[in-house]
C-alpha positions as CSV (number, residue, x, y, z in Angstrom):
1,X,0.0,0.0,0.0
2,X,1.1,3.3,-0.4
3,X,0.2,6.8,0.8
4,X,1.1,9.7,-1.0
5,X,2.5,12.5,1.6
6,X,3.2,16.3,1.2
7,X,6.0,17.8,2.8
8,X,8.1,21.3,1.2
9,X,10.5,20.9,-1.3
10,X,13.4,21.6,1.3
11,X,12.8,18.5,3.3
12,X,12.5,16.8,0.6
13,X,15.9,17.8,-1.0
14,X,17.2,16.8,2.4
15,X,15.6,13.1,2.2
16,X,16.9,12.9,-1.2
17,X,20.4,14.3,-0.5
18,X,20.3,11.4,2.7
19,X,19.1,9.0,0.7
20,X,21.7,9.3,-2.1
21,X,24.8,9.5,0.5
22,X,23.3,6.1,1.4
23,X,22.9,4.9,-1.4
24,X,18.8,4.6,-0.9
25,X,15.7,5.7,-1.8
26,X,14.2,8.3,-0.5
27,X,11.0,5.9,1.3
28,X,14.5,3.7,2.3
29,X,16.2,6.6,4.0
30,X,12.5,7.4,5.6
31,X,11.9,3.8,7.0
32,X,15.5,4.0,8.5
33,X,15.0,7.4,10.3
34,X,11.6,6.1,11.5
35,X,13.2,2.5,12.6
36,X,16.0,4.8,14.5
37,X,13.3,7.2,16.1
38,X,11.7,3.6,17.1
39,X,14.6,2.3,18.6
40,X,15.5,5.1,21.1
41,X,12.2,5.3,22.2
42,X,12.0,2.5,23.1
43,X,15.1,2.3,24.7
44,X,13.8,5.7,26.6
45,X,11.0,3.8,27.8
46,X,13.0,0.9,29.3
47,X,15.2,3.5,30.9
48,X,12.3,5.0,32.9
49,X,11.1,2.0,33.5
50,X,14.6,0.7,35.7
51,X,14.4,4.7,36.8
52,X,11.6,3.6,38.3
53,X,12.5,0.6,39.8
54,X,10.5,-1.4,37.5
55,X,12.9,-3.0,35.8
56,X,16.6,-4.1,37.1
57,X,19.4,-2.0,35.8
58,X,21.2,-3.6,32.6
59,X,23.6,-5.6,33.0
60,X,27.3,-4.1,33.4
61,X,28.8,-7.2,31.6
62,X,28.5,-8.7,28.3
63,X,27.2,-12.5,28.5
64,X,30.2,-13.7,27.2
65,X,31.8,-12.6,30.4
66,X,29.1,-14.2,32.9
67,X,30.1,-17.3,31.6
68,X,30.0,-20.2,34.5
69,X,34.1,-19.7,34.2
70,X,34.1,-15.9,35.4
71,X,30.6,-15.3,37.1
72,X,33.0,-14.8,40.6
73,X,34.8,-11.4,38.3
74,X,31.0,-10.2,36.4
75,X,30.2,-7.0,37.0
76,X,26.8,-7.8,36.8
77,X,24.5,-6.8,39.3
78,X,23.9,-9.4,42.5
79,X,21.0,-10.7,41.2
80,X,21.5,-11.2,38.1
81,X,25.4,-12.8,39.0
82,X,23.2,-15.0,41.4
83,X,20.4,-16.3,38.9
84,X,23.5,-17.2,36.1
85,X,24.9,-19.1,39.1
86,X,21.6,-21.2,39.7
87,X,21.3,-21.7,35.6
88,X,25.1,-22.6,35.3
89,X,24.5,-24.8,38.7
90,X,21.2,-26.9,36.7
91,X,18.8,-25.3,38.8
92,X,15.5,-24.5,36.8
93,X,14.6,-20.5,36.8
94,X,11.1,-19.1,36.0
């Protein structure tokens, strides 16, 4: 489907000039700008939500250093160090 949408000839030079620098069209260059807007929203979102408490703060560590090897040097928070340590020990988590 597609929609037909007006916006001034300045922003569109400026789509068209973005899009050709990457080598895209100019609804290409659009979908990426939206699919960048939609990722730091939502990772706005998640970072109210540990603000909040809601959610645990991310981890400090990459999961290839909380391997079962170096969970007793991963930054990880506590409870996150001590879940990998119940999963690497065969307990079952839910």
């Amino acid at each position: 489907m597609n929609k037909t949408v007006e916006v001034s000839n300045e922003i569109y030079e400026q789509l068209e000039r973005q899009a050709q620098a990457r080598g895209l069209t100019v609804s290409g260059t659009i979908a990426q700008l939206l699919e960048k807007v939609e990722t730091k929203r939502r990772e706005a979102f998640f970072e109210e939500m540990r603000a909040k408490g809601i959610l645990l703060p991310k981890s400090r560590c990459p999961p290839s250093q909380c391997s079962r090897s170096s969970l007793s040097k991963c930054k990880a928070s506590p409870y996150l160090s001590a879940l990998l340590r119940s999963a690497a020990d065969g307990d079952v988590l839910l």
